[in-house]
VEXZA-52109 format. One record per residue: z negated, x, y of N, C-alpha, C, O, CB in turn; residue number from 1; chain. Coordinates in pm, whole numbers, plus 50000, padded with zeros to 5 digits. Glycine has a CB too. Layout:
<atoms>
+-------+-------+-------+-------+-------+-------+-------+-------+-------+-------+-------+-------+-------+-------+-------+-----+------+
|    nw |    nu |    nv |   caw |   cau |   cav |    cw |    cu |    cv |    ow |    ou |    ov |   cbw |   cbu |   cbv | pos | unit |
+-------+-------+-------+-------+-------+-------+-------+-------+-------+-------+-------+-------+-------+-------+-------+-----+------+
|     Z |     X |     Y |     Z |     X |     Y |     Z |     X |     Y |     Z |     X |     Y |     Z |     X |     Y | NUM |    A |
...
+-------+-------+-------+-------+-------+-------+-------+-------+-------+-------+-------+-------+-------+-------+-------+-----+------+
</atoms>
This chain:
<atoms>
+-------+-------+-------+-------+-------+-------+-------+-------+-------+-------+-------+-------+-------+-------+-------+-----+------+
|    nw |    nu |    nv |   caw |   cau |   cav |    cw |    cu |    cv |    ow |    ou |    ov |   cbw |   cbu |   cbv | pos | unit |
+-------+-------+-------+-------+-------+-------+-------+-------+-------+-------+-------+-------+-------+-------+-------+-----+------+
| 60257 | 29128 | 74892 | 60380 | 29137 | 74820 | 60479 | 29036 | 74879 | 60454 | 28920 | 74913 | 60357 | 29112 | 74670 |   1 |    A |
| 60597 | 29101 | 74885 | 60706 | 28963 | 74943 | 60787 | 28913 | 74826 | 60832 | 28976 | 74730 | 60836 | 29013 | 75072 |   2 |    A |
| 60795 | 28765 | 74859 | 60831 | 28674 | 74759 | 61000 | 28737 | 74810 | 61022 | 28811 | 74905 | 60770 | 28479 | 74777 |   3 |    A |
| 61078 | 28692 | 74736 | 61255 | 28680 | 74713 | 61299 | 28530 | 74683 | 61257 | 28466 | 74587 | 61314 | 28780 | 74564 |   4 |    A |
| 61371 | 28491 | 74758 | 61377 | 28366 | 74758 | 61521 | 28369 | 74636 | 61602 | 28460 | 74654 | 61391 | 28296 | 74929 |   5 |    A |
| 61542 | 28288 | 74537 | 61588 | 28301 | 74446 | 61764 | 28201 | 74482 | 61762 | 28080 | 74503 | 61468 | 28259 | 74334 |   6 |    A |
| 61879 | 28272 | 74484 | 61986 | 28208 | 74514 | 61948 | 28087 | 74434 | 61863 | 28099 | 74345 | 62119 | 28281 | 74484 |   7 |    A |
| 61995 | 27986 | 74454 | 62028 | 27843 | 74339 | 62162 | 27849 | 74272 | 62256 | 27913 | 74318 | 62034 | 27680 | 74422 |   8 |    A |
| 62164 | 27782 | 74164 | 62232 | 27829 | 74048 | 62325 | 27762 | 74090 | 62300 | 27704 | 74196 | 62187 | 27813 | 73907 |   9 |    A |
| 62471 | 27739 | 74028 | 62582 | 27668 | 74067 | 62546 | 27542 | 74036 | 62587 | 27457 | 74115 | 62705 | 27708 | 74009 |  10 |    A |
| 62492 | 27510 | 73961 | 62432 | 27352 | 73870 | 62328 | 27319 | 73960 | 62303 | 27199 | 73954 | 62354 | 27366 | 73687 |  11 |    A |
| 62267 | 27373 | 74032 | 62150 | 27360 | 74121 | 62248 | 27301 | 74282 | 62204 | 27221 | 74365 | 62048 | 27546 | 74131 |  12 |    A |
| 62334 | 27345 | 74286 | 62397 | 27348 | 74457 | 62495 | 27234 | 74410 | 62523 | 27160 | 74504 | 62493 | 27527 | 74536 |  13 |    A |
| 62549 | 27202 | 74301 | 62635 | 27086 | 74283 | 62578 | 26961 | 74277 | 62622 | 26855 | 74321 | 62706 | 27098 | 74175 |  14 |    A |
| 62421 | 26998 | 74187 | 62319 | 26864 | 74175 | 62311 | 26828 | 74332 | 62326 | 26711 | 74369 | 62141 | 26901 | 74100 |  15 |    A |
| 62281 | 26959 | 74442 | 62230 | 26925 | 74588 | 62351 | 26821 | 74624 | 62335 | 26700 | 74642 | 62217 | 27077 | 74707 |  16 |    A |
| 62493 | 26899 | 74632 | 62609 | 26864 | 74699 | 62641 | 26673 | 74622 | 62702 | 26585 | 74683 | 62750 | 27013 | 74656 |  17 |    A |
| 62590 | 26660 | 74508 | 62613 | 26539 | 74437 | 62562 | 26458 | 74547 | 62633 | 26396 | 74625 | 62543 | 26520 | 74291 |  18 |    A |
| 62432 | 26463 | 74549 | 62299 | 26381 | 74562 | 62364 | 26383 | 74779 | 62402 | 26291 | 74851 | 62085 | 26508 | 74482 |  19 |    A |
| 62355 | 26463 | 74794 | 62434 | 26438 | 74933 | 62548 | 26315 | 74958 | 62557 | 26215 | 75028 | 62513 | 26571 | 74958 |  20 |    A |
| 62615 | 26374 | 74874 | 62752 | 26264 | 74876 | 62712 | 26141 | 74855 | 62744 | 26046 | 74926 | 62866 | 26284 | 74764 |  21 |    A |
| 62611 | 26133 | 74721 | 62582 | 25974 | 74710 | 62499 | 25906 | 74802 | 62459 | 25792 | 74780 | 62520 | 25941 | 74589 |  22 |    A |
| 62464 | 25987 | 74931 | 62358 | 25929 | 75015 | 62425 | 25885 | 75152 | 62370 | 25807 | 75229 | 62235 | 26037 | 75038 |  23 |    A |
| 62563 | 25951 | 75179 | 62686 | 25953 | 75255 | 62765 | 25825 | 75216 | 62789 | 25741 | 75302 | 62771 | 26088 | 75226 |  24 |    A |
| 62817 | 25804 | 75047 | 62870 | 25688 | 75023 | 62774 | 25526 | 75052 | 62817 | 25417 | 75089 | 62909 | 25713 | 74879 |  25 |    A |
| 62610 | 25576 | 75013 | 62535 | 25479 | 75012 | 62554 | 25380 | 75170 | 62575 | 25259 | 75170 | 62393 | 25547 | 74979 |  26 |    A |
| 62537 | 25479 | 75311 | 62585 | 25461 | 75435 | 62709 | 25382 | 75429 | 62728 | 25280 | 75496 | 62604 | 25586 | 75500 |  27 |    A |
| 62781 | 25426 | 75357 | 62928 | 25372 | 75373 | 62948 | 25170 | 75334 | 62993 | 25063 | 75375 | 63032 | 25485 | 75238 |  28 |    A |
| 62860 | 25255 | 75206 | 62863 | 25079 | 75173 | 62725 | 24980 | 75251 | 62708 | 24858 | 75238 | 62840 | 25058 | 74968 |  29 |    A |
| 62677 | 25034 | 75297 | 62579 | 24943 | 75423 | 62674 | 24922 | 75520 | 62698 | 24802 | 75539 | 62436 | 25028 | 75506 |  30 |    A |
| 62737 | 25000 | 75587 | 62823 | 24977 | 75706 | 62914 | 24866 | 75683 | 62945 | 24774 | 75759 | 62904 | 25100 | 75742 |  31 |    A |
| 62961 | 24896 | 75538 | 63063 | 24840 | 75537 | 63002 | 24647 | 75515 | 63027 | 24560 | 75599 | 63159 | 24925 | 75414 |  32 |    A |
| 62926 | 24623 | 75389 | 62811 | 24536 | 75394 | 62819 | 24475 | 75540 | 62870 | 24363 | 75544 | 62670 | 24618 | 75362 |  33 |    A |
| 62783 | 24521 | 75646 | 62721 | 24496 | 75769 | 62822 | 24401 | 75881 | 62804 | 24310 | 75961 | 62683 | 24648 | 75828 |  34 |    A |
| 62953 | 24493 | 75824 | 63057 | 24457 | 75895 | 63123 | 24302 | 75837 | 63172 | 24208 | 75899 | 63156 | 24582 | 75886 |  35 |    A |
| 63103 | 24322 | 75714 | 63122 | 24218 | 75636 | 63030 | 24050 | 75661 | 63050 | 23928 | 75663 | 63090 | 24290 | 75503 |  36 |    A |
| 62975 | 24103 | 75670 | 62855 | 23997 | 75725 | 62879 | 23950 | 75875 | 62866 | 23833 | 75910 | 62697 | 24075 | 75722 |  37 |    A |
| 62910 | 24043 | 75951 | 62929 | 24003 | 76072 | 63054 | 23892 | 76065 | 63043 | 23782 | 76120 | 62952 | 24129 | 76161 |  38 |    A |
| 63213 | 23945 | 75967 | 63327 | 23865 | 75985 | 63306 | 23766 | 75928 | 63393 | 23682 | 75951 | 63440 | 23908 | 75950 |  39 |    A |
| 63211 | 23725 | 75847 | 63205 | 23590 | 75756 | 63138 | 23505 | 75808 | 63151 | 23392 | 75763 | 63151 | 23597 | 75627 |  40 |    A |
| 63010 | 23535 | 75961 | 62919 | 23468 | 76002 | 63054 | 23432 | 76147 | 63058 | 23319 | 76197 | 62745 | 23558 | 76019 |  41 |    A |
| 63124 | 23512 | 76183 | 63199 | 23466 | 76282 | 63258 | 23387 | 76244 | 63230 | 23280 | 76299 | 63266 | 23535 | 76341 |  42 |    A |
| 63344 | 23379 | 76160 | 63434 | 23318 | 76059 | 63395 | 23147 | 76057 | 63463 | 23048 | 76083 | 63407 | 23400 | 75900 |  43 |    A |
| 63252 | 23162 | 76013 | 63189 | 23046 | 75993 | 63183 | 22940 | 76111 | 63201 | 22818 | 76107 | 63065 | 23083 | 75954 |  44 |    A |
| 63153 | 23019 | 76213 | 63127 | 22940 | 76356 | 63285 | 22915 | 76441 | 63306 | 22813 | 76507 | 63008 | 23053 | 76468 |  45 |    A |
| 63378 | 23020 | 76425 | 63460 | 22966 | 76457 | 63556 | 22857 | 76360 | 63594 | 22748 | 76403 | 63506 | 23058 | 76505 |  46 |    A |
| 63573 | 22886 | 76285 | 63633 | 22795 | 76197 | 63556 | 22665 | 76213 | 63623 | 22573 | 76167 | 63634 | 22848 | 76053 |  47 |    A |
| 63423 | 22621 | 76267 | 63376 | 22490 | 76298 | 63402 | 22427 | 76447 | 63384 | 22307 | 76469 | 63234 | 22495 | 76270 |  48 |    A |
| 63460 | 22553 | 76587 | 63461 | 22504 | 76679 | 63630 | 22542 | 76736 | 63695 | 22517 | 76837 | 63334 | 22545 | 76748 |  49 |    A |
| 63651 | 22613 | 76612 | 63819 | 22596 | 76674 | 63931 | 22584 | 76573 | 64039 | 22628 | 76613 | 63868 | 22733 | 76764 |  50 |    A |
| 63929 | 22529 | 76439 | 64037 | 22533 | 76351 | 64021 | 22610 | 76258 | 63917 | 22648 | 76205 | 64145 | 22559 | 76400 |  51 |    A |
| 64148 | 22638 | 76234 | 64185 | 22736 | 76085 | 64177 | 22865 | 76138 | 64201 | 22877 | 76258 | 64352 | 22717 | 76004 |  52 |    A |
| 64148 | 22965 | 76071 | 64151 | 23115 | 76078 | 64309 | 23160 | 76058 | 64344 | 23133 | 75943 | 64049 | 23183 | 75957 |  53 |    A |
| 64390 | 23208 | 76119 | 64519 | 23259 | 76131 | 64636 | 23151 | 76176 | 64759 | 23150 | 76186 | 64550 | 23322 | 75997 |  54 |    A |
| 64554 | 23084 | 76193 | 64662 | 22972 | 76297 | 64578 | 22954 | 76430 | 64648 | 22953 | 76532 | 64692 | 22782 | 76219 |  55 |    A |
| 64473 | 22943 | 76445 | 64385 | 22928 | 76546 | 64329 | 23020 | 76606 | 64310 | 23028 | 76727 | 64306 | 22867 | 76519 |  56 |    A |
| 64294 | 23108 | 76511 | 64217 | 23251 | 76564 | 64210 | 23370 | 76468 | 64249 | 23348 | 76353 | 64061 | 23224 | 76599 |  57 |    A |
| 64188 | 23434 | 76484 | 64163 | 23557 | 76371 | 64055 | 23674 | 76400 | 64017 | 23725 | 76505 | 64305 | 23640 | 76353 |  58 |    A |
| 64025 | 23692 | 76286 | 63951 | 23797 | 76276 | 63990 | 23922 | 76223 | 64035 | 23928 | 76109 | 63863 | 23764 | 76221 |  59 |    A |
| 63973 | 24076 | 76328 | 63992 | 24139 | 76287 | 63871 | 24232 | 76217 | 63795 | 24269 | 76306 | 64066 | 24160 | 76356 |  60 |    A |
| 63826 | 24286 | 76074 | 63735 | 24397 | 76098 | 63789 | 24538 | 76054 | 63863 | 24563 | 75958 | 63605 | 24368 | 76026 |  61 |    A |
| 63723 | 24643 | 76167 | 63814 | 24783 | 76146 | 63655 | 24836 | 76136 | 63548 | 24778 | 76158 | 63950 | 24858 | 76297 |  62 |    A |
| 63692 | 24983 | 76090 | 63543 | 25076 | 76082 | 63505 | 25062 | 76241 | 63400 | 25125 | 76252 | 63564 | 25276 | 76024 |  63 |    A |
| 63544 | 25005 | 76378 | 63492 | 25073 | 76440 | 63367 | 24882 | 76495 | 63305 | 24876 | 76602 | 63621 | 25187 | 76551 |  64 |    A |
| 63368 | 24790 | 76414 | 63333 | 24680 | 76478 | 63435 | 24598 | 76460 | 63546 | 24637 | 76424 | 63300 | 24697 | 76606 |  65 |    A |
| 63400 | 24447 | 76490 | 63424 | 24331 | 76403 | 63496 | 24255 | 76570 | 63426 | 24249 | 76671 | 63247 | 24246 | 76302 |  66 |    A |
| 63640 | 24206 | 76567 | 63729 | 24161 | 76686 | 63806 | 24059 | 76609 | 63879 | 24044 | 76510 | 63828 | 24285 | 76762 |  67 |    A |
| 63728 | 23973 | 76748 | 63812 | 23817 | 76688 | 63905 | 23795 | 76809 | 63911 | 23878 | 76900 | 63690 | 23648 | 76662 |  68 |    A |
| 64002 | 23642 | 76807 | 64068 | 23629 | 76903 | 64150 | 23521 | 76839 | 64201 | 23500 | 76729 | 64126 | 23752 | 76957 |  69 |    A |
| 64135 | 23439 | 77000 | 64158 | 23314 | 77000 | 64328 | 23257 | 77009 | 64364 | 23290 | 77122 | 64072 | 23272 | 77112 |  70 |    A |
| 64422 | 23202 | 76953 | 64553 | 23248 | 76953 | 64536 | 23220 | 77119 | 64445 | 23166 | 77183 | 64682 | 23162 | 76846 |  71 |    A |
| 64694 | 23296 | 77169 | 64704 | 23322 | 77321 | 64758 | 23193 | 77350 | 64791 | 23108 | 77267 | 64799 | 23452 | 77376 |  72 |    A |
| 64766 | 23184 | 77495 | 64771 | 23049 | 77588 | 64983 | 23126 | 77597 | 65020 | 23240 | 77624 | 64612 | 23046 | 77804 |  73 |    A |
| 65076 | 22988 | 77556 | 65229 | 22987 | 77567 | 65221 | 23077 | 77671 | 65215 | 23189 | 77620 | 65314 | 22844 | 77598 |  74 |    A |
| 65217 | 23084 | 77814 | 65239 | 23113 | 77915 | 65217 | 23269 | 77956 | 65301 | 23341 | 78011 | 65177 | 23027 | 77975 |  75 |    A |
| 65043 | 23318 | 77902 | 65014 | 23441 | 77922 | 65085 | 23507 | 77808 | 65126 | 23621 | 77830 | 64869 | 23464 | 77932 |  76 |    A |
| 65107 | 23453 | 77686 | 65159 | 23530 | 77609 | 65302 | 23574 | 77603 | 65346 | 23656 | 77521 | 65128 | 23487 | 77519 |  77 |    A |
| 65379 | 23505 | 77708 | 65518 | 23560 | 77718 | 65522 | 23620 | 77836 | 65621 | 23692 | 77852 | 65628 | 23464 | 77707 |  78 |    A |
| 65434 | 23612 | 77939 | 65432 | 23702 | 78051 | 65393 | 23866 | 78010 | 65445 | 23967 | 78058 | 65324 | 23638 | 78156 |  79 |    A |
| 65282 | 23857 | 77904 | 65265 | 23984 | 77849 | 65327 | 24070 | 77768 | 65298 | 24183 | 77727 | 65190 | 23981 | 77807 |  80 |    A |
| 65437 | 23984 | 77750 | 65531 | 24045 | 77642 | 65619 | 24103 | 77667 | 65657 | 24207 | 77612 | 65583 | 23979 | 77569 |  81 |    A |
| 65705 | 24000 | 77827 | 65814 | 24068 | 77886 | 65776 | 24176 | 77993 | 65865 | 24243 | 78044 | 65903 | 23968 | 77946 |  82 |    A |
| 65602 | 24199 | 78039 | 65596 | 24328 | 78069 | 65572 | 24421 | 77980 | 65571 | 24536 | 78024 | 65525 | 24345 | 78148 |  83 |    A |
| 65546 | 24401 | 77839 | 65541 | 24503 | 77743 | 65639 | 24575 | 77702 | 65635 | 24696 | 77682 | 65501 | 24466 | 77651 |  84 |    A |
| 65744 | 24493 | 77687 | 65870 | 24510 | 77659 | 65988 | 24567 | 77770 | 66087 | 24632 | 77737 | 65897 | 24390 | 77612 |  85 |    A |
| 65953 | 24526 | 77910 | 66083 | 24574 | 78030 | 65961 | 24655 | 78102 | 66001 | 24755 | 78162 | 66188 | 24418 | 78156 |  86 |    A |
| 65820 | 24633 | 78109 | 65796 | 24734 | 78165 | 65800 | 24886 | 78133 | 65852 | 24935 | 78033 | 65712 | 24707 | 78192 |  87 |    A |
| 65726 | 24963 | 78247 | 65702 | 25100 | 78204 | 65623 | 25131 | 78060 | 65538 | 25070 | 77995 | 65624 | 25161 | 78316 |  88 |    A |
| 65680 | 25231 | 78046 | 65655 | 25279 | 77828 | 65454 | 25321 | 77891 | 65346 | 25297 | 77836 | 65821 | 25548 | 77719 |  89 |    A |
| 65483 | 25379 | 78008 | 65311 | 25408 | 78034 | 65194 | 25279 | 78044 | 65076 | 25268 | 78011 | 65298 | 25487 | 78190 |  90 |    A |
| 65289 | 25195 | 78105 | 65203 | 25123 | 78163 | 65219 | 24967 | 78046 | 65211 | 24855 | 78096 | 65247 | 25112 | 78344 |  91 |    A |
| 65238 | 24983 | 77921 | 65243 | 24930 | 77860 | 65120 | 24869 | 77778 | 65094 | 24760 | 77728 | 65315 | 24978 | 77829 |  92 |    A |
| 65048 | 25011 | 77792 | 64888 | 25015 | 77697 | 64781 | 24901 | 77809 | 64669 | 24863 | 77774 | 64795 | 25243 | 77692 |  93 |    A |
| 64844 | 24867 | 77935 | 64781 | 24825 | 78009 | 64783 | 24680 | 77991 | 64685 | 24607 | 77981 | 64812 | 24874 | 78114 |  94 |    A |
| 64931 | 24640 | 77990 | 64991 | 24486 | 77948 | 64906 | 24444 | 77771 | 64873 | 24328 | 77747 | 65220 | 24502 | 77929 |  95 |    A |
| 64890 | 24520 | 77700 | 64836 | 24508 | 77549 | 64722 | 24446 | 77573 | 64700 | 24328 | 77545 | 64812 | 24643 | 77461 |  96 |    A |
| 64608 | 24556 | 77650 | 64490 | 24509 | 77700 | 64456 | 24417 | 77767 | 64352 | 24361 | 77732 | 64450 | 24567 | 77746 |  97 |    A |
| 64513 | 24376 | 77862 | 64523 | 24239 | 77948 | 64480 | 24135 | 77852 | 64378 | 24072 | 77822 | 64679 | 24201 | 78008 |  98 |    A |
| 64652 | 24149 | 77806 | 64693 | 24046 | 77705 | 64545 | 23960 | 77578 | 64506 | 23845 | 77557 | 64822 | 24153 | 77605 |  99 |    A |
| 64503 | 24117 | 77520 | 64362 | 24053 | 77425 | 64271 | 24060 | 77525 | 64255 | 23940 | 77507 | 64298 | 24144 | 77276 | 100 |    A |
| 64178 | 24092 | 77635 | 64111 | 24041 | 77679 | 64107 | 23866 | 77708 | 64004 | 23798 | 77713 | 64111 | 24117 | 77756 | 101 |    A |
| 64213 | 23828 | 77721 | 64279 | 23682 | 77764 | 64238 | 23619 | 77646 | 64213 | 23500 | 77666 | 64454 | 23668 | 77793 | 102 |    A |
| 64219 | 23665 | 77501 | 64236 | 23618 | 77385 | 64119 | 23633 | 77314 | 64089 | 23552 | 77226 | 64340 | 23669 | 77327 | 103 |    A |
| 64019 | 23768 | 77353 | 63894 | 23784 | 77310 | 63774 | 23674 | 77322 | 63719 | 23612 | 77413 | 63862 | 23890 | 77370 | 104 |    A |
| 63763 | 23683 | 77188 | 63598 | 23573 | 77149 | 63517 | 23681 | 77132 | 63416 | 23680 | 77203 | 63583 | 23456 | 76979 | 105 |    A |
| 63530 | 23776 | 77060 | 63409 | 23847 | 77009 | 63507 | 24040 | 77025 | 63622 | 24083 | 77031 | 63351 | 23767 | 76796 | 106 |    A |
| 63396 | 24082 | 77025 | 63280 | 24127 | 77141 | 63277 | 24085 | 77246 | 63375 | 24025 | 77293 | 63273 | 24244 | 77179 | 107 |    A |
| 63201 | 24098 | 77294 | 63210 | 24100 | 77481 | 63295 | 24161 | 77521 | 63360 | 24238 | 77450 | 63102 | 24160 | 77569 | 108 |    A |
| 63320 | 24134 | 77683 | 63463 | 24219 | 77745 | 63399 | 24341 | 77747 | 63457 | 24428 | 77683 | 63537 | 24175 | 77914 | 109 |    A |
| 63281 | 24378 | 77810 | 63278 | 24514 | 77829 | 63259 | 24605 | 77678 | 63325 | 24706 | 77653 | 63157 | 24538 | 77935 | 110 |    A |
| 63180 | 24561 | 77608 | 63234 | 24618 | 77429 | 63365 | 24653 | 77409 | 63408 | 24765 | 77381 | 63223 | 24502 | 77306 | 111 |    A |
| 63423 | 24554 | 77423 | 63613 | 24539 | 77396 | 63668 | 24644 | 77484 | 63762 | 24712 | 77444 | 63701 | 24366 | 77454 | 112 |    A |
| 63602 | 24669 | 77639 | 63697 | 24737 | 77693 | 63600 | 24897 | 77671 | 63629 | 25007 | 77718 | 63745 | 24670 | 77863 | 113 |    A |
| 63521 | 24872 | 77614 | 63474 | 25056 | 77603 | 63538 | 25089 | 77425 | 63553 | 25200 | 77374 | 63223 | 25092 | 77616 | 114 |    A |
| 63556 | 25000 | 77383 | 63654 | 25057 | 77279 | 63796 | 25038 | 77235 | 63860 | 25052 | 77131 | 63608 | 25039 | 77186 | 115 |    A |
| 63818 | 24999 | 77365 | 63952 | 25017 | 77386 | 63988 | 25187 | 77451 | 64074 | 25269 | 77419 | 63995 | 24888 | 77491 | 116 |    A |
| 63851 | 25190 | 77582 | 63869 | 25317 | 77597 | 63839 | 25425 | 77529 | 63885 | 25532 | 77567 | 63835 | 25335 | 77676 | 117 |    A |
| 63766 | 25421 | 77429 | 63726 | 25529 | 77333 | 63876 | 25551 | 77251 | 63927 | 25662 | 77235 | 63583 | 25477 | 77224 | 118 |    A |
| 63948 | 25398 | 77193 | 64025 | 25445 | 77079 | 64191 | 25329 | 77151 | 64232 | 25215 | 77132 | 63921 | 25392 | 76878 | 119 |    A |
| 64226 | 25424 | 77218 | 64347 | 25395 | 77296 | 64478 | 25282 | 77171 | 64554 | 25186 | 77183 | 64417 | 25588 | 77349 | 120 |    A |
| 64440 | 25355 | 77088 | 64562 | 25318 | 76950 | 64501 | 25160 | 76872 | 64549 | 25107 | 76772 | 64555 | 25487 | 76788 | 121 |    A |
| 64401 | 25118 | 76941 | 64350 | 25016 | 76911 | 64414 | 24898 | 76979 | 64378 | 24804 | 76910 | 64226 | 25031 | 76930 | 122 |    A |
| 64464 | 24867 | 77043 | 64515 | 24783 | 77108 | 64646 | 24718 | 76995 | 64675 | 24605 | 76957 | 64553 | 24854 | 77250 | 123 |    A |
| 64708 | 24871 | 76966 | 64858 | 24834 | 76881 | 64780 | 24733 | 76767 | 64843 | 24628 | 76754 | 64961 | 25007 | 76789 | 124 |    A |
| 64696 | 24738 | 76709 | 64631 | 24674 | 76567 | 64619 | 24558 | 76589 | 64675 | 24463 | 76533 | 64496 | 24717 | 76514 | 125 |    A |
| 64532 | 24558 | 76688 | 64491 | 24435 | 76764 | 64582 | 24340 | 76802 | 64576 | 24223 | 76761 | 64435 | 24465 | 76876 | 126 |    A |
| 64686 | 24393 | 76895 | 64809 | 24313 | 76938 | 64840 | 24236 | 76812 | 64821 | 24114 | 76816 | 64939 | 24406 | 76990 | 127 |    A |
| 64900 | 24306 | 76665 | 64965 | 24246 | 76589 | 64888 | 24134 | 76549 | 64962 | 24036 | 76562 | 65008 | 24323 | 76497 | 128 |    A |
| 64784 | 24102 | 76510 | 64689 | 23972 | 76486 | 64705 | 23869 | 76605 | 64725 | 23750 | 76579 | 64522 | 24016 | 76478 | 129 |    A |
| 64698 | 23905 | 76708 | 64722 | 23845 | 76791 | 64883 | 23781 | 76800 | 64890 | 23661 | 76830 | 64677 | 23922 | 76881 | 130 |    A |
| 64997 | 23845 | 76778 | 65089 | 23791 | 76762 | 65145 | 23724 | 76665 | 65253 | 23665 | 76668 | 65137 | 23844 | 76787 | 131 |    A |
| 65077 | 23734 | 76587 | 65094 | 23653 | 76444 | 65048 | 23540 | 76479 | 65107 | 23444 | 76429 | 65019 | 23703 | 76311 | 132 |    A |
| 64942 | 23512 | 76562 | 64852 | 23398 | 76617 | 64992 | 23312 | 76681 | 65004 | 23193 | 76650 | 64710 | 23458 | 76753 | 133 |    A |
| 65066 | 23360 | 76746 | 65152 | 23320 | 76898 | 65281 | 23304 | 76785 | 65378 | 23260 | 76848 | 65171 | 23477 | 77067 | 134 |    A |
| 65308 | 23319 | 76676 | 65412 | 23303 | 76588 | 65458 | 23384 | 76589 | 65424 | 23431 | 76480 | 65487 | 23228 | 76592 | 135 |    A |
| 65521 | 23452 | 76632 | 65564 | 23596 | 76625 | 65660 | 23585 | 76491 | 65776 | 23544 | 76483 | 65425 | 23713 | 76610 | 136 |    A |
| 65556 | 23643 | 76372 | 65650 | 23644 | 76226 | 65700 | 23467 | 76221 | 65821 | 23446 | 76220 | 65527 | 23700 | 76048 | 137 |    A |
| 65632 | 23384 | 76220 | 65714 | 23270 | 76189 | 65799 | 23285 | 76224 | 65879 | 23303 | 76132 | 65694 | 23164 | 76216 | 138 |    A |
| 65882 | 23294 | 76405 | 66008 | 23302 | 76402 | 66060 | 23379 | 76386 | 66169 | 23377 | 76444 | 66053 | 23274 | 76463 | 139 |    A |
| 66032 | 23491 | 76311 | 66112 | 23583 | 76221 | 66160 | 23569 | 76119 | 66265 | 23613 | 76072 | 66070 | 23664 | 76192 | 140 |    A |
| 66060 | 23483 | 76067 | 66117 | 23468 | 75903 | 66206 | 23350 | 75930 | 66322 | 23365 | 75893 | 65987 | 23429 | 75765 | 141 |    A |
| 66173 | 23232 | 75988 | 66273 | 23170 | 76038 | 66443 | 23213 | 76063 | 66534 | 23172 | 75991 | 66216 | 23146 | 76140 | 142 |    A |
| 66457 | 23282 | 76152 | 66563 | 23336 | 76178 | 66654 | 23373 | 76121 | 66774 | 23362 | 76147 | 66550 | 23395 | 76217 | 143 |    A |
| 66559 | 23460 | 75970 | 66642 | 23496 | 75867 | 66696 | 23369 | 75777 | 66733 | 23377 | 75660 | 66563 | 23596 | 75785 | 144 |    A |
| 66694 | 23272 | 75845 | 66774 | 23148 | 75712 | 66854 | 23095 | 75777 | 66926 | 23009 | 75728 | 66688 | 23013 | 75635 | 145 |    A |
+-------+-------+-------+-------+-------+-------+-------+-------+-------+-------+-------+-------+-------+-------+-------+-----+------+
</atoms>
């Protein structure tokens, strides 16, 4: 005799689809946990061998991994700026990258530069921490008085 495999009830496929989701969010909050742990243990060590966090260095964490960076050196940081700014609009993503490699503590360069190449739009995020480091907004807000 052949069995019939019996559809599942709507209450049956929502219990499934629940129990899915909560095993998807559970991931989410480990990752996230994980990442967390990583910025607070960096946090810790740099804040003992180089200063304050956002005057000295910063930490960034994004879903894709945990990027710190050391504020930039006067010199590289205005050389990178005025090719960001007068150079080519292409060759701009190139001056960005330079620029935080020069500035990177954490990851490693080759980490940093395979996710730079994976996620091109990473650099723009990055930059801004970094320029906040170099004053950037200070003499902005400055300006305005």
């Amino acid at each position: 005799m052949q069995e019939t495999a019996t559809k599942p009830t709507v209450r049956e496929q929502l219990a499934a689809l629940r129990a899915a989701a909560e095993k998807r969010k559970q991931a989410i909050d480990e990752e996230t946990d994980r990442i967390e742990v990583e910025e607070l243990t960096l946090d810790e060590e740099y804040s003992a061998k180089l200063g304050t966090r956002g005057r000295d260095y910063e930490i960034i964490p994004t879903l894709f991994g945990v990027f710190a960076f050391k504020k930039p050196e006067e010199l590289a940081y205005k050389k990178a700026s005025l090719k960001i700014t007068e150079g080519k609009t292409a060759d701009a993503h190139i001056h960005v990258h330079q620029l935080l490699a020069t500035c990177l503590l954490h990851p490693s360069q080759q980490e940093f530069g395979k996710h730079m190449a994976e996620r091109p739009g990473l650099g723009g995020t990055l930059l801004g921490a970094v320029s906040k480091l170099a004053g950037v907004q200070e003499a902005e807000r400055r300006s305005k008085f």
